[in-house]
C-alpha angles and dihedrals in degrees: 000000000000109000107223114237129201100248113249122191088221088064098070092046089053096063097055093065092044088099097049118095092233117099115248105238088194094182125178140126127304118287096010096134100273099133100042088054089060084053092050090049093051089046082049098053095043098038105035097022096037095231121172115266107231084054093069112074139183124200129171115208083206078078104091090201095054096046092045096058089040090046095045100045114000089190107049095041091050083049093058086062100046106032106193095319088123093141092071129066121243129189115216108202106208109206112193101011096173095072079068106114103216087000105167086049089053096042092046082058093052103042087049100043092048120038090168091074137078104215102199111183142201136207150165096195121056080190071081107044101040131044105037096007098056095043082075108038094052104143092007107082146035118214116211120178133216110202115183119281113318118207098266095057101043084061090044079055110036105020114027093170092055097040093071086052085052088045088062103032091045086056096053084050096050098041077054102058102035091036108023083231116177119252132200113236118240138172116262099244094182098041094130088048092044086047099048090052108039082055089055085056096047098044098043105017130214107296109140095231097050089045093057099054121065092194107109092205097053096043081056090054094049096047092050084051099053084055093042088057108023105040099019091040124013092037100048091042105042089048091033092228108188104190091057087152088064092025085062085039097062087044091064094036087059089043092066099035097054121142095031142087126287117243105197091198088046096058089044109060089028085062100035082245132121135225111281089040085056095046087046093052091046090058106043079051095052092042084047106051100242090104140021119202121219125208135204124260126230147135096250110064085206094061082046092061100037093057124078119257121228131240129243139161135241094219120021100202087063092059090040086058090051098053092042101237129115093161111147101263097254082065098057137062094224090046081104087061101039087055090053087042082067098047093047091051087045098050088048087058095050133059138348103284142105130251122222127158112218124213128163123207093257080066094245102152145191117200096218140005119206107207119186101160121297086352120094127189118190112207123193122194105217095169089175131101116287129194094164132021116277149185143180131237093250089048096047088040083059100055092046089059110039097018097211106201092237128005125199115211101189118221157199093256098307122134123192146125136225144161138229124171099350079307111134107214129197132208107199127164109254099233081075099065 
């Protein structure tokens, strides 16, 4: 019997590099799935490509046993798999990679010693899969990431009907921004459906398990259960934190704080903490998929550096669970930022650009900055109800200045086009980004 799997997009890039010699470094938060897509690749290779069974393997490096003989000898421990079958090619699925003391020297041995296997990896720290890891295994590894749900797979899941409606009108969204491509304007004739789920997303965020319950009160435990072991336990221990009580401190002060900008001294005094502390905790949150840092945007890459980044979270259900507060977002006074949260996580998943916020000292802001390039494309969440095109003066002070040749403002169901400037700019309901 066939086991039914969630669909990931990932997936189906993953296929297309089995037959490559690289290993495959998949990295991503707890509980993102990881586990259950190297189950789905060795179902896949059994099952599609008709792989023996017996050359497909899944090890776990959680298992004590298993870490302590590849850590002692890599190549023995990969040969008692193997035997002498040296002639056929294996995959070795590698669950939990991070646990791998000195794993990118290891894993170098081993590439190199067996070109008959796929080594395919998986980590929640990419601590453990850059830096020293990835000096050896230059050339010799592609990294992929899964990050929880994105939008468009929490609809392919949950809502089928409405996720073709999402395909089509995605695509308009995306030609416009990367080609400025002219759209016709329509009614939104799901716009309740769009809403109610878009609100479920918000509210609980994309991690598998949440997603597969509809019971409010159980997507609350688990979500209370991913932060209990992943912030409270495997972060603390794989990185042997000794202050948890401050570490967990500057978690919730962030929390609260997300969407705005980070103010170093702040944090400090708020945590009882001090500077470098606070720089070092930043950073184990952003290499671990709990945060994502957001940085301005300017001309001048000094006046980029001098000015403070902002904080957002990967799921925003997570940082829902920390501040205690799964209201729909109408009923809340951060429901404006939950709803960027989204948008953020939902532009890093898609594209080759970089992300940047702008803001003037006159506090004129722009929520994101899409940069490919020489292009720029400012972006402006407005998740309130439109019967016209507007903008605001920071908006409209942002194309006079830079004059971007298209501009998206992202909105609670409304469509409509306007232009500034020679700016084209697109009002697109926010469900489609």
């Amino acid at each position: 019997m066939v086991k039914e799997y969630l669909h990931r997009k990932l997936f189906d890039q993953l296929k297309k590099w089995l037959d490559r010699r690289e290993i495959l470094a998949i990295k991503g938060p707890r509980q993102s799935g990881k586990t259950t897509l190297l189950q789905m690749l060795k179902d896949h290779l059994v099952l599609e490509k008709k792989v023996e069974k017996e050359q497909v393997l899944y090890l776990t490096l959680e298992d004590i046993d298993i870490l302590e003989a590849l850590s002692r000898d890599p190549g023995a421990f990969v040969k008692s798999y193997i035997g002498g079958k040296q002639d056929r090619r294996f995959y070795f699925l590698i669950d939990e990679f991070h646990y791998l003391h000195e794993g990118g020297q290891k894993f170098k041995l081993l590439y190199d010693l067996f070109e008959n296997i796929k080594f395919i990896i998986t980590g929640s720290s990419s601590l453990e899969l850059t830096g020293s890891t990835s000096r050896y295994l230059v050339g010799r590894a592609f990294s992929f990431y899964l990050f929880p749900f994105c939008l468009e797979e929490f609809l392919e899941t949950k809502e089928r009907n409405l996720y073709n409606v999402y395909r089509e009108n995605s695509e308009i969204l995306k030609e416009f921004i990367i080609e400025g491509k002219d759209f016709e304007l329509k009614e939104e004739l799901f716009e309740k459906d769009f809403l109610r789920c878009f609100e479920e997303y918000v509210r609980f965020g994309g991690y598998p398990e949440v997603i597969k319950t509809d019971d409010l009160e159980t997507k609350q435990v688990i979500l209370k259960n991913i932060y209990d072991t992943y912030i409270t336990r495997d972060i603390v221990e794989l990185l042997r934190l000794g202050d948890v009580s401050t570490f967990r401190t500057i978690v919730t002060l962030l929390a609260n704080s997300m969407g705005g900008l980070i103010h170093y001294g702040s944090l400090a005094s708020d945590g009882k903490s001090y500077f470098r502390q606070i720089k070092h905790y930043l950073s184990i949150l952003e290499e671990t998929y709990v945060i994502r840092i957001l940085k301005p945007y300017s001309r001048n890459l000094s006046t980029e550096l001098k000015k403070n980044p902002k904080v957002y979270f990967i799921d925003s259900g997570l940082r829902n669970y920390i501040v205690r507060n799964f209201n729909e977002t109408g009923l809340r006074p951060d429901g404006g930022k939950l709803v960027e949260n989204v948008v953020l996580s939902e532009l890093s998943q898609k594209g080759d650009h970089e992300i940047r916020y702008w803001r003037t000292a006159a506090k004129a802001e722009i929520d994101f900055i899409l940069r490919t390039g020489d292009q720029i494309v400012p972006i402006e969440v407005k998740y309130s109800k439109l019967k016209s095109p507007e903008m605001s003066r920071g908006f409209r002070s942002f194309i006079s200045q830079y004059k971007p040749q298209r501009a998206l403002i992202l909105t609670k169901g409304f469509w409509g086009k306007a232009e500034i400037q020679g700016t084209k700019i697109g009002f697109i309901p926010v469900w489609y980004i």
